[in-house]
N, C-alpha and C positions, 0 to 999 in steps of 0.2 A: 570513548568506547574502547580505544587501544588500552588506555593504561589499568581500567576497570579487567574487561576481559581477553578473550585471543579470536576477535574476529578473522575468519578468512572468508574472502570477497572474491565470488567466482563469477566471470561473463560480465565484470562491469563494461567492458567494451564495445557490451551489444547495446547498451543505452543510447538512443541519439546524442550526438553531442550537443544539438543545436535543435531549437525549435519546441511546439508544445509536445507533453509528454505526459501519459498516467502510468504510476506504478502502482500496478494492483498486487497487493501485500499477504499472504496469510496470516493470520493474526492469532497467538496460541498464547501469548503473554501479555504483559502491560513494557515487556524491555522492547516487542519487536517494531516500533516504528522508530523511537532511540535509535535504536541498532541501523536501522537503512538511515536514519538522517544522518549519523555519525559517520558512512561509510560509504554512500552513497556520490557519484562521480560529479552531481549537480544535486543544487539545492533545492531540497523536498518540501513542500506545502501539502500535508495534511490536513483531510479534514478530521476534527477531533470533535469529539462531544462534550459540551457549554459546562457538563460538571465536572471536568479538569480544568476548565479556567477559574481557578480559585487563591489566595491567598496572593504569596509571590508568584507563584506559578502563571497567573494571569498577564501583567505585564510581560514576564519571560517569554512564554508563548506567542503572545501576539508581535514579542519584538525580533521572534527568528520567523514570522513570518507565518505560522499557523491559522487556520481555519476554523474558526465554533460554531458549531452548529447542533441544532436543537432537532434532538430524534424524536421529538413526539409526535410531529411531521412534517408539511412540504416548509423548511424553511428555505424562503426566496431569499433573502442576506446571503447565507454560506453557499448557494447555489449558482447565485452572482458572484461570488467572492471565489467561487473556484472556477467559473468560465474567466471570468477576469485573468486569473492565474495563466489559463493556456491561452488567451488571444494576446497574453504578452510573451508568449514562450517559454512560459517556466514548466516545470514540471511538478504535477499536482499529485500526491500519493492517497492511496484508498485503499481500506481494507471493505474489501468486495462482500463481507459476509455479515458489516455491520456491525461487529461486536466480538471479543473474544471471544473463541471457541476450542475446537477439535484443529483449527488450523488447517484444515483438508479441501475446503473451496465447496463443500459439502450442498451449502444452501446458499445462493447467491442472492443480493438484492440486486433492483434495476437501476438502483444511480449507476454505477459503472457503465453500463452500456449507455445510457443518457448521457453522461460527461463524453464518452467516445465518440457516440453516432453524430453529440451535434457541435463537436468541438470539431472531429476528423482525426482530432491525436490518436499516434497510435499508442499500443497500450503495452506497456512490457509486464511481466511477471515476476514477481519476485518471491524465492521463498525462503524462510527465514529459520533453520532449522537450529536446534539446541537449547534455545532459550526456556522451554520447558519441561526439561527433560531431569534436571534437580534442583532444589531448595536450598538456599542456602541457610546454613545453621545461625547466622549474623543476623542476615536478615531474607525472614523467609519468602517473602513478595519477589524476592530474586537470584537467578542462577547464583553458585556457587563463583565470587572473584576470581578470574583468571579460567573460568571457565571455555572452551571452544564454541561458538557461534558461527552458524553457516549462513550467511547469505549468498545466494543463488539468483544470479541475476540470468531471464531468459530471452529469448530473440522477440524482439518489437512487431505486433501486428496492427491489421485493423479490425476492429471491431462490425463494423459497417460492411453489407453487402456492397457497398459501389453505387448503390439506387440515391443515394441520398433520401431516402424516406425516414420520417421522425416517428411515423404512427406507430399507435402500442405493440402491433403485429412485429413490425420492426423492430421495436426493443426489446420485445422475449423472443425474438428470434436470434438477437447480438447478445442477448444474457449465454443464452446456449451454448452459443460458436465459444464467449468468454471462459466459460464455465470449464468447457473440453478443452481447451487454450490451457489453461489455470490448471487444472487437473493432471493432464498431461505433465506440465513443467511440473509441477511438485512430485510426479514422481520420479520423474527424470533428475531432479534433485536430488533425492531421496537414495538412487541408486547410486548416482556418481559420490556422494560423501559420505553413504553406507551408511544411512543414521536411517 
């Protein structure tokens, strides 16, 4: 990611050093989970969707550790594959909105709050700002080379009131808490690198 563009990496500090972890990521491009694996203080396990496991691409993936999984719905494999992740202490990344978008945290899905409330990790925020902002003339699917790229790492919470409760009530009420969490930091992002 150094040599491609000019990532600066703000608040990696606040990351735990140690223990399980979810990074909830905005997602505005196809560069910004690259971009956190690339520069990120610990090694990131996303979950990804089964049609990027393709060609090379598929052995690559699975061999830095990634996650496939199949959005048509409840896939138990990637579900397992990422509580796995945090009951061994790694740290599991997710983009909270399911699918590129607006990158704003806009519309949240409940895996996130379900990976939090029943793993206990807490969840840090990340936002990933620049990678969509121009095309590159080379190749258009990606910023301009040597472009600036913000990632914005924010302070670690929990997801979870405290109750230990799993029921659905529970989980759209940790999407909520998540959602204003996420919200919050992206624009507190936003302000401090003026983008």
């Amino acid at each position: 990611m150094n040599g491609l563009w000019k990532p600066r990496v703000l608040g990696a500090w606040r990351v735990p050093a140690a223990g399980p972890v979810i990074m909830a990521v905005n997602h505005s491009h196809n560069l910004d989970g690259p971009m956190l694996m690339g520069t990120a203080p610990r090694p990131v396990h996303f979950l990804i969707k089964k049609e990027a496991f393709v060609g090379p691409l598929d052995p690559f993936l699975r061999g830095i550790g990634q996650l496939k999984v199949d959005r048509s719905g409840a896939d138990r494999t990637a579900i397992t594959g990422a509580l796995d992740v945090l009951a061994a202490g790694g740290v599991l990344g997710i983009f909270p909105e399911g699918t590129r978008g607006e990158g704003d945290f806009a519309s949240l899905r409940a895996g996130l709050a379900y990976f939090a409330v029943r793993s206990g990790a807490p969840v840090v925020p990340v936002a990933v700002l620049g990678s969509a902002e121009r095309r590159s003339r080379l190749v258009p699917g990606l910023p301009p080379l040597r472009t600036r790229v913000d990632v914005v790492f924010g302070d670690a919470f929990e997801a979870g009131d405290g109750s230990g409760r799993r029921t659905r009530t529970a989980l759209d009420e940790a999407t909520v808490r998540i959602q204003r969490r996420l919200s919050a930091h992206l624009a507190d992002a936003k302000r401090f690198t003026g983008r």
